[in-house]
N, C-alpha and C positions, 0 to 999 in steps of 0.2 A: 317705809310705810308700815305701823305699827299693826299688827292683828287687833280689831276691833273687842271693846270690854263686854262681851253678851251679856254679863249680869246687871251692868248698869246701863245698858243703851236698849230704849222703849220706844226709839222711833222707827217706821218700818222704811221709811225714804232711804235711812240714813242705812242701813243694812242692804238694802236694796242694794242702792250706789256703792256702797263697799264692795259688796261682790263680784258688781260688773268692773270693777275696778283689778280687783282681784283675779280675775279671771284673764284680764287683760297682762298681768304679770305675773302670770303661770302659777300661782300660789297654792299652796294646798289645798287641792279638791274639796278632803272630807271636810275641811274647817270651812270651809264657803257651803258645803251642802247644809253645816252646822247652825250657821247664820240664818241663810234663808229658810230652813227648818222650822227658825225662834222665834218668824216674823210672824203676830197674830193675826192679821189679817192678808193672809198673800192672796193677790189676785190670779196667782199662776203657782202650782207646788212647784219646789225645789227642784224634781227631774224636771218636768216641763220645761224650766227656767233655765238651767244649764245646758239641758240639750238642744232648745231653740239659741244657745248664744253660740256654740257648737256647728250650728248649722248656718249661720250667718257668719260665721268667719269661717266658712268652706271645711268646715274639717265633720263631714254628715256623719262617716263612719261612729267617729265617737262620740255621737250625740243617741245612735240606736240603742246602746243600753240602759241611757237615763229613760229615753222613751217607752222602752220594755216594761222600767221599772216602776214608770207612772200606769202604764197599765193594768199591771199588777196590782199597784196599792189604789187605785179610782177608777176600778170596775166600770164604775156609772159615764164616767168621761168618755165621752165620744169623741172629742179633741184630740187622747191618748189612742184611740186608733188611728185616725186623722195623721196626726203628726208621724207614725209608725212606718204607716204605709207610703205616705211621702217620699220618707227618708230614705225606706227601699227602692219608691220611683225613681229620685237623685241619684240613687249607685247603682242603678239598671240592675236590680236584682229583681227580676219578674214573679219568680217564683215564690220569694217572701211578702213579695207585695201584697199577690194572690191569696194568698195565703190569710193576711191579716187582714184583709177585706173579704174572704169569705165568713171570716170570725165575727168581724162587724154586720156586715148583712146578717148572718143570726141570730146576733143580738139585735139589730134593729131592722126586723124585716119592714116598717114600712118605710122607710128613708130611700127616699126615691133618688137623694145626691150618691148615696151610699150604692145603690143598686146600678144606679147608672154607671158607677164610677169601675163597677166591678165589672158589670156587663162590659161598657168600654176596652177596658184594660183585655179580657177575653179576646175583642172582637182586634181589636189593633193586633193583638198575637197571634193571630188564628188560631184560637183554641177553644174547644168548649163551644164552638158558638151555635150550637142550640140550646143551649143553654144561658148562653147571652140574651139569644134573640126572646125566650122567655122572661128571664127578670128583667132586660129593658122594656118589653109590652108590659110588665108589672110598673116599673117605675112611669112608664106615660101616663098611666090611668092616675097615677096619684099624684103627678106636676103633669100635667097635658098643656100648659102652658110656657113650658120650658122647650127653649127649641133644639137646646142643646141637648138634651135625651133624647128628642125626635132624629136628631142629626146622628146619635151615636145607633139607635136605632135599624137606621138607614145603613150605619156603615156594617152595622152586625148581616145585615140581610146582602150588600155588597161582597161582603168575604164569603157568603154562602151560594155569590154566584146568584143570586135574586134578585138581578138589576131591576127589575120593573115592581119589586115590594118596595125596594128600598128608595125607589124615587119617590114613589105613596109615601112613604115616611116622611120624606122629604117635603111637602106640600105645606104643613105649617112654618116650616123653616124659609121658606121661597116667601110665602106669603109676607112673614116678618121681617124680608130685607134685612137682617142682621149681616153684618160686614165682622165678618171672620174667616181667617186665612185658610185655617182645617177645617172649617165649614164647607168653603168655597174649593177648595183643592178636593174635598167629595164628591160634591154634587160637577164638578168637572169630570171626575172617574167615573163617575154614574153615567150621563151624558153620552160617555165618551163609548161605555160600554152599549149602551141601550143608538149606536150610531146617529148621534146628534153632536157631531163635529163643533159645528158652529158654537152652539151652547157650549160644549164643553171646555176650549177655546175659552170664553168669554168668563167663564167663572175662573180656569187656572189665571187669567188674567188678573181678574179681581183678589186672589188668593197673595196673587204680587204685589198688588197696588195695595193692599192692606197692612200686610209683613208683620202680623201682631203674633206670628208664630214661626222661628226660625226653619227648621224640620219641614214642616208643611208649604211654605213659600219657597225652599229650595227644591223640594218635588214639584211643585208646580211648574218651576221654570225648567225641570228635565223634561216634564211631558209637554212643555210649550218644543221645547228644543227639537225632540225626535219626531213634532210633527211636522216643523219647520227642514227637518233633515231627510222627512221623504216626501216633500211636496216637489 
């Protein structure tokens, strides 16, 4: 497989597929970054483009510096915090996670994916969560139709021991019967704290019968267990 002629080849397909090709037989980096570089109209820049083919064949570590480095060079790209912070969530680094999603939140205070996304991350660690529990009230007011902010919400005020705010939270999300495993494995912990057995019960169930999140339908079925273990 001959290294592609950059000075005479103007098609951007044909580069494209080179590279993925390339990459596929471990070929030199810089000459594939060289490639996708030359393409004039790339729908994705060159780190984008490597780090996400990096991250699809499981190897995320070495996909975090191409992703740094689209950072660096497209400021404006929100995508490049997006894909950053990801790639930390994949290798359970919490702290860089945090870290690059505080940086996006200041750059884009009003992106209420972004606020929720950090508040969340907060609230699932226990940390910070009053500070959670304000930029997720920030992010409701700006998607208050998202039930997922309301859910995350909910859970921020649950870690702070607020059972009875955090089912208020909850009231859009109930309303909207959304069928979600880490929805429903909350609003069971909620439930369960506020002694509504039953209820709570009935949603770790649904949290099972859904199974659209690994994590969260196996906690459900511990707290199904250890209710069943002291009945």
């Amino acid at each position: 497989f001959n290294k592609i002629d950059l000075e005479n080849c103007t098609n951007d397909h044909v580069k494209t597929t080179y590279s993925i090709v390339a990459l596929h037989l471990n070929m030199d980096l810089d000459f594939i970054e060289e490639v996708l570089i030359s393409r004039e109209k790339p729908f994705r820049s060159h780190n984008i483009f490597i780090g996400n083919w990096f991250v699809e064949q499981g190897k995320t570590r070495k996909a975090i510096p191409y992703f740094q480095k689209a950072r660096e060079n497209e400021p404006e790209s929100k995508f490049a915090f997006t894909l950053l912070a990801d790639a930390y969530k994949k290798l359970d680094n919490v702290e860089k996670e945090i870290e690059i999603l505080q940086a996006a939140v200041a750059k884009y205070p009003q992106d209420a994916q972004m606020l929720n996304w950090l508040g969340y991350t907060y609230a699932e660690n226990e940390t910070n969560l009053d500070e959670a529990i304000k930029i997720l009230q920030k992010a409701v007011k700006l998607d208050s139709g998202n039930v997922y902010i309301w859910d995350s919400l909910a859970w921020a005020y649950y870690q702070k021991s607020n059972y009875n705010k955090a089912l208020k939270s909850m009231q859009p999300v109930l309303k909207s019967k959304v069928q979600d495993s880490v929805v429903s494995y909350h609003l069971g912990n909620i439930f369960w704290k506020l002694g509504q057995k039953e209820k709570a019960i009935k949603h770790w169930k649904a949290a099972k019968q859904v199974a659209n999140n690994e994590e969260a339908t196996k906690e459900a079925q511990l707290m199904l267990e250890k209710i069943e273990a002291t009945d």
